[in-house]
C-alpha positions, 0 to 999 in steps of 0.5 A: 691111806697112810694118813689113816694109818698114821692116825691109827696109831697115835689113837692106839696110843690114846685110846690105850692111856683112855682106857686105862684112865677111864676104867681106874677112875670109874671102877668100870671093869667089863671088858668083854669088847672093849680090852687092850687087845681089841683096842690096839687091832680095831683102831688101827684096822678102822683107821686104815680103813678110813683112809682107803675110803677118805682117798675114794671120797676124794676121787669120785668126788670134787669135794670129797675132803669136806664129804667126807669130814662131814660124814665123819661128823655125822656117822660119829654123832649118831653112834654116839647118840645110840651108845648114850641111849643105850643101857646094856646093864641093869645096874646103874652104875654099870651103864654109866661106866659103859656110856663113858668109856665106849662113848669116849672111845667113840668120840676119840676115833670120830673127831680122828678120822673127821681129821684125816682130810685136814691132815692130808692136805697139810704140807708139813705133816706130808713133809715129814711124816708121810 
């Protein structure tokens, strides 16, 4: 669970640089759901969630590190999959900057958390940060 935390604030700190890149670059200005505010209690708050749920993965099942991975890998591809196909907006322009910034928020939070099994058996990160 620490894990999860410990990634959720380092995505905080990346979503955040993410977000404000992404929005000065593309002009996408919207920001009904995805805001500073949203960004620094959701990511933290999934984050510690998946954490919960990768330490149950590994105590119901015998290979519940790689489940789990897996089944990152796939819930990711298919939010993002949804978010690509998506077109909330009328206006072209508008959907792209939808599909770059809630995609990249996506992809950064999935490939995150298909991490936490890696990170939790690695020795030197429980070492010295755990």
């Amino acid at each position: 669970m620490m894990t999860g935390l410990f990634i959720g604030i380092i995505d905080t700190l990346i979503c955040l640089a993410y977000n404000v890149f992404y929005r000065s670059y593309s002009g996408f200005f919207p920001s009904e759901l995805i805001n500073v505010s949203s960004i620094i209690f959701v990511v933290n708050l999934l984050l510690l969630l998946l954490g919960l749920v990768f330490f149950l993965f590994i105590k119901s099942f015998k290979g519940g590190a790689g489940a789990f991975g897996i089944v990152m890998l796939v819930i990711t591809i298919f939010l993002a999959y949804k978010i690509f196909a998506g077109h909330p907006y009328n206006d072209a322009r508008m959907d792209s900057g939808y599909h770059g910034l809630y995609g990249g928020i996506l992809i950064i939070l999935g490939v995150s958390a298909a991490c936490i099994p890696v990170l939790y058996k690695n020795k030197k990160f429980l070492e010295h940060v755990i």
